[in-house]
VEXZA-843958 format. One record per residue: residue in one letter; x, y, z of N, C-alpha, C, O in turn. Coordinates in steps of 0.001 Angstrom, whole numbers. Atoms other than C-alpha are relative to their C-alpha. Layout:
REM VEXZA-843958
{rec 'A', {X, Y, Z}, {X, Y, Z}, {X, Y, Z}, {X, Y, Z}} ...
REM end
This chain:
REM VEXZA-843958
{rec 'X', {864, -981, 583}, {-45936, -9019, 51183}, {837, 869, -951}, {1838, 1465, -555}} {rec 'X', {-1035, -892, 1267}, {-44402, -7217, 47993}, {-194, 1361, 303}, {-1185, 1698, 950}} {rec 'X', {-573, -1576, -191}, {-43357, -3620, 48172}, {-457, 263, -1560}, {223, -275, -2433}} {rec 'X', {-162, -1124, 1452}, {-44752, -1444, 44789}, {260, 1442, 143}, {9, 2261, 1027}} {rec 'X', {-259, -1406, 616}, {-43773, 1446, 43410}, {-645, 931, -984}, {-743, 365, -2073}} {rec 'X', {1336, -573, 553}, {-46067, 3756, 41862}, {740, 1609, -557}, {1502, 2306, 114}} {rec 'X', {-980, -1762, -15}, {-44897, 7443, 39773}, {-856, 820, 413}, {-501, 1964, 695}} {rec 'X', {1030, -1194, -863}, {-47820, 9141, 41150}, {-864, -717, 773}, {-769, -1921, 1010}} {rec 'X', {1047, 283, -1181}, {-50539, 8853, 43479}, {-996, -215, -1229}, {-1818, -1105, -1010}} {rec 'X', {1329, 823, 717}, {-52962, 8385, 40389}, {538, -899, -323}, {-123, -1109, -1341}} {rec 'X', {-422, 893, 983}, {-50889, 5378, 39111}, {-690, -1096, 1265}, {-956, -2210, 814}} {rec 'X', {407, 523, -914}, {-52305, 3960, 42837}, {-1409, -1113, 29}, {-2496, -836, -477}} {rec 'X', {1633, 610, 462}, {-55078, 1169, 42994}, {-1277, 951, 719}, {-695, 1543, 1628}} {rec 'X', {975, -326, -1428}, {-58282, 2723, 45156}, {-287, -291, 582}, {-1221, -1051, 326}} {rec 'X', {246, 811, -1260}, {-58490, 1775, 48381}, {-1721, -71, 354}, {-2363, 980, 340}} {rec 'X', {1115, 153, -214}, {-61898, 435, 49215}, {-108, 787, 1501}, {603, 736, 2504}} {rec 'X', {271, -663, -1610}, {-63590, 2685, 51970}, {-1393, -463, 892}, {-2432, -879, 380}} {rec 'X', {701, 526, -1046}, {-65521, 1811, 54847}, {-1010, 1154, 841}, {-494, 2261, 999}} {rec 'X', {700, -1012, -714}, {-68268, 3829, 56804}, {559, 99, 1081}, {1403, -520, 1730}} {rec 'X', {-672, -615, -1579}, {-67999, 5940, 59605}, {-181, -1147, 1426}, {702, -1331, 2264}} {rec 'X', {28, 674, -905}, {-69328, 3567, 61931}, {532, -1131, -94}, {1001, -1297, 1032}} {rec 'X', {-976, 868, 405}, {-67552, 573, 60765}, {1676, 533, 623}, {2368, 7, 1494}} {rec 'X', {-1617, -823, 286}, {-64063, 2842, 60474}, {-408, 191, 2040}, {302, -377, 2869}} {rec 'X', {-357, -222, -2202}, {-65003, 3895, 65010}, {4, -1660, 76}, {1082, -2248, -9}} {rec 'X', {-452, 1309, -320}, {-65415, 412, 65520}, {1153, -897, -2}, {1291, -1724, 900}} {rec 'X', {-781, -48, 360}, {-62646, -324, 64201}, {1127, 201, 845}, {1813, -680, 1363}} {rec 'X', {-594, -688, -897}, {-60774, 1955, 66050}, {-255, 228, 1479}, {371, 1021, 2182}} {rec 'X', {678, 607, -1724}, {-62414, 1013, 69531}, {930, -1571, 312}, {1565, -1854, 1328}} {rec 'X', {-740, 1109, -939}, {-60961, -2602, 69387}, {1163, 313, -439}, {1925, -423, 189}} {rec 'X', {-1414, -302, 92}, {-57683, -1245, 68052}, {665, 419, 1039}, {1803, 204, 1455}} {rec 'X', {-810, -1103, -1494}, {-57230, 1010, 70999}, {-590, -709, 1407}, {-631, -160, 2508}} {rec 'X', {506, 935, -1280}, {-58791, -2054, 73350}, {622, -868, -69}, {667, -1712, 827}} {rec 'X', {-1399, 1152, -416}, {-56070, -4144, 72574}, {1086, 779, 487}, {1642, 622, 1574}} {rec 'X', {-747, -948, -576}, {-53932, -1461, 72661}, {394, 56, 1782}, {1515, -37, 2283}} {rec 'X', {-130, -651, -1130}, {-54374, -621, 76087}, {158, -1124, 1011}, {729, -906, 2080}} {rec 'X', {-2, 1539, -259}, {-54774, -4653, 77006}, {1344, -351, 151}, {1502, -1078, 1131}} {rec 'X', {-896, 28, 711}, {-51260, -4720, 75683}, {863, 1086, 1536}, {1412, 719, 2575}} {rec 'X', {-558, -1060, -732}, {-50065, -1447, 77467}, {-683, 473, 694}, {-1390, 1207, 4}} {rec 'X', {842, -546, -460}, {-51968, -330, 79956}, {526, 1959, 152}, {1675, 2307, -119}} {rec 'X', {-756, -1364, -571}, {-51423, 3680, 80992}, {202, 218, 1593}, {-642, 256, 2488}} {rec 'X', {-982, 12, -1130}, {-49158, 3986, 83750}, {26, 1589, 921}, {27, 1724, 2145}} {rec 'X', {83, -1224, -480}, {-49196, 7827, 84136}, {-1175, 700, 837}, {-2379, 562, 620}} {rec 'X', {1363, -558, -733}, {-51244, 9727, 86531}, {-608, 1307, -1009}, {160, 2014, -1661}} {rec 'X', {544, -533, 1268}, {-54174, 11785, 84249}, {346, 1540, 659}, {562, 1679, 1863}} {rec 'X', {-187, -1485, -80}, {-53625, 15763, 84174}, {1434, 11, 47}, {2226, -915, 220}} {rec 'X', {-1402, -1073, -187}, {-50523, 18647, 84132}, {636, -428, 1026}, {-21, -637, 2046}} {rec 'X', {-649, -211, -1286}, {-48154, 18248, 86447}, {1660, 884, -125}, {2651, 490, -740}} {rec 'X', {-945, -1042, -257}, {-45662, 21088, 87158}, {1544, 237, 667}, {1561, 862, 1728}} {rec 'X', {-1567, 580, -545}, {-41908, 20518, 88096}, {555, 1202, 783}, {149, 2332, 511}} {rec 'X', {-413, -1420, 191}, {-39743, 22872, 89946}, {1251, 27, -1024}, {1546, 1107, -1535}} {rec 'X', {-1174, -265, 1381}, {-36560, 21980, 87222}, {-254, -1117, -341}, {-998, -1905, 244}} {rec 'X', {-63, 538, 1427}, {-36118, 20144, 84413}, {663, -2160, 504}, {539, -3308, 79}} {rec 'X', {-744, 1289, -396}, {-33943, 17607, 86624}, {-1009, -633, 712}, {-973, -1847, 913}} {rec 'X', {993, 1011, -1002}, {-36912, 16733, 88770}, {-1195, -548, -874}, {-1914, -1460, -465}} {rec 'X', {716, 428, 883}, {-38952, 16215, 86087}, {168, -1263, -1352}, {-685, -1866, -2004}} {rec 'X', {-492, 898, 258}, {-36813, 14028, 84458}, {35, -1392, 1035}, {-337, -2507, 670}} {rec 'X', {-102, 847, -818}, {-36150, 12115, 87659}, {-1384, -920, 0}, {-1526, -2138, -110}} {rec 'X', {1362, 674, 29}, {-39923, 11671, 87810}, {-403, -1304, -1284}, {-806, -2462, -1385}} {rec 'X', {-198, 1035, 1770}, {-39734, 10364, 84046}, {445, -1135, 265}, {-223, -2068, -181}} {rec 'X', {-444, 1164, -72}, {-37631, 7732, 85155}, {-322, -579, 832}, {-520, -1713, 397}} {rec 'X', {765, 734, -970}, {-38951, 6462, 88121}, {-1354, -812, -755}, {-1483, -2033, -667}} {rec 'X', {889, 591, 1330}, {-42004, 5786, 85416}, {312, -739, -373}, {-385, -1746, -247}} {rec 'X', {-242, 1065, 814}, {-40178, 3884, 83483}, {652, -1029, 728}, {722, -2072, 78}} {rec 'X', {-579, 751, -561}, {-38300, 2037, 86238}, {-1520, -1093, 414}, {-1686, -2298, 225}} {rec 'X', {717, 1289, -414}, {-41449, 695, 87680}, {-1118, -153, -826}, {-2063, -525, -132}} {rec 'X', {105, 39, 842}, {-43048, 653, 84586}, {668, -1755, -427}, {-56, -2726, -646}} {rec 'X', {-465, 810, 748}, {-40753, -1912, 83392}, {-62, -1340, 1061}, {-368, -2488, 738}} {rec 'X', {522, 1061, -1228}, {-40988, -3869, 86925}, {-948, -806, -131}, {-928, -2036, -180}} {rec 'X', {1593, 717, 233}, {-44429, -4622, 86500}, {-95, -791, -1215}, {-641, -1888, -1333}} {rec 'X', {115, 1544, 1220}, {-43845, -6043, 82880}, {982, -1060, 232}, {745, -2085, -408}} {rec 'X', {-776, 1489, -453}, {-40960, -8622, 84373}, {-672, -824, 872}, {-650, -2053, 808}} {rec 'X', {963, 924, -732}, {-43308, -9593, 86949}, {-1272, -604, -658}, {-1753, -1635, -189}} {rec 'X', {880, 585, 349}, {-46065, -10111, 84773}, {-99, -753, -1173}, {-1061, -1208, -1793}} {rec 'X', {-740, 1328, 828}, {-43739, -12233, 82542}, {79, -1320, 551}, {-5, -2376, -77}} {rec 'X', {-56, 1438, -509}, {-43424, -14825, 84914}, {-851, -685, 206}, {-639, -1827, 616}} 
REM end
């Protein structure tokens, strides 16, 4: 795919636009593969630490079994 270069934003072609409902649709199966792809791992709402280190710790535990679940569901 070629790379242009343009000296302004009017030297630009116009991008053809799409309606609103077209443009959500759109953006429904984008974010339904998305999530197909990655599911979300985190539990929903705030959650409140008492330091910075336990909140980190938590972080990583996330990503530890986080990453578990995608080696197992490699095989």
């Amino acid at each position: 795919m070629p790379v242009f270069k343009y000296r302004s934003a009017g030297d630009m072609p116009s991008q053809e636009r799409i309606g609103d409902a077209q443009l959500a649709s759109h953006i429904r199966a984008l974010w339904g593969r998305a999530f197909l792809l990655c599911p979300r791992t985190r539990r929903p709402g705030v959650w409140r630490f008492a330091s910075i280190d336990e909140a980190n710790a938590e972080r990583q535990l996330e990503t530890v079994q986080r990453m578990r679940r995608r080696a197992r569901d490699k095989r």
